[in-house]
C-alpha positions as CSV (number, residue, x, y, z in Angstrom):
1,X,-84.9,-6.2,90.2
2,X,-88.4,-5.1,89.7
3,X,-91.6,-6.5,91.3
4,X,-94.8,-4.9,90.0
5,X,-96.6,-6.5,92.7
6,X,-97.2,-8.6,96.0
7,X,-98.9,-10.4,97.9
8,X,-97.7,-12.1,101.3
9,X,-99.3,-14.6,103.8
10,X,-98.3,-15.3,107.6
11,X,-99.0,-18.5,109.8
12,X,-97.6,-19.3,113.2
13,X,-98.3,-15.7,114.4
14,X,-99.3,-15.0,117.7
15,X,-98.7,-11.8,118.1
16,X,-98.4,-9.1,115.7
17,X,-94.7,-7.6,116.4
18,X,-93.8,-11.6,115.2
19,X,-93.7,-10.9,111.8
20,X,-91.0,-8.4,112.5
21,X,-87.3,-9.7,111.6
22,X,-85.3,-11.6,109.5
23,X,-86.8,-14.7,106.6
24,X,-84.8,-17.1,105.3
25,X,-86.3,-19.4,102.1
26,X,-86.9,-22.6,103.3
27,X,-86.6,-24.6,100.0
28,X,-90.5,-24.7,99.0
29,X,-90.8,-22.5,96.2
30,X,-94.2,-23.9,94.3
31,X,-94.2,-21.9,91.0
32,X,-95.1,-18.4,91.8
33,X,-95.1,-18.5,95.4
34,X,-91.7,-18.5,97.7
35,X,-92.2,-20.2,100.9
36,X,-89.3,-18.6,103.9
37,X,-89.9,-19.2,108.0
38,X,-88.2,-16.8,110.6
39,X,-88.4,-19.9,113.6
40,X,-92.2,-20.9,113.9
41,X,-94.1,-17.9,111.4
42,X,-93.8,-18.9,108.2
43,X,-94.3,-16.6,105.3
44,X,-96.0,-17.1,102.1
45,X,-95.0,-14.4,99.1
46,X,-96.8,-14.1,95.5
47,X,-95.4,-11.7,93.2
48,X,-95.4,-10.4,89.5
49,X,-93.3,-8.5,87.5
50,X,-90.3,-9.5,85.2
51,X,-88.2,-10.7,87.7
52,X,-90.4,-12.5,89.3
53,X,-91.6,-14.0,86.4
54,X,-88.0,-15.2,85.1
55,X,-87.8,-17.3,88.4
56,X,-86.3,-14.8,90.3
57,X,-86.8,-15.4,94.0
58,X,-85.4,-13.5,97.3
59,X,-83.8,-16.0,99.3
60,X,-83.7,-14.0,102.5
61,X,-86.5,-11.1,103.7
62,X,-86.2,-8.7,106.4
63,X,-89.2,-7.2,107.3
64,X,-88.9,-3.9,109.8
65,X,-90.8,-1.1,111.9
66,X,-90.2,2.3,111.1
């Protein structure tokens, strides 16, 4: 899998450390972008690359703190 690059978008945060965890795709994939929701945040991601491209899309997204 490659992804040459990225772009994400949050709603439904409150507080920062609420984008931390686990996504899950939430069936709205609208061409290019690939909608998932971890409870109330939903994330928006935007890619390109081959992958990508081909219609590959992550159906789950976990997002950590180092």
């Amino acid at each position: 899998m490659r992804i040459a690059s990225g772009a994400a978008s949050f709603s439904g945060v409150v507080d920062p450390r609420d984008v931390v965890g686990a996504y899950v795709a939430d069936g709205e994939d609208a061409g290019a972008h690939r909608s998932m929701r971890k409870g109330a945040v939903q994330l928006r991601v935007t890619a390109t690359g081959a992958w990508w491209q081909q219609g590959g899309r992550p159906d789950s997204l976990v997002i950590a703190t180092r």
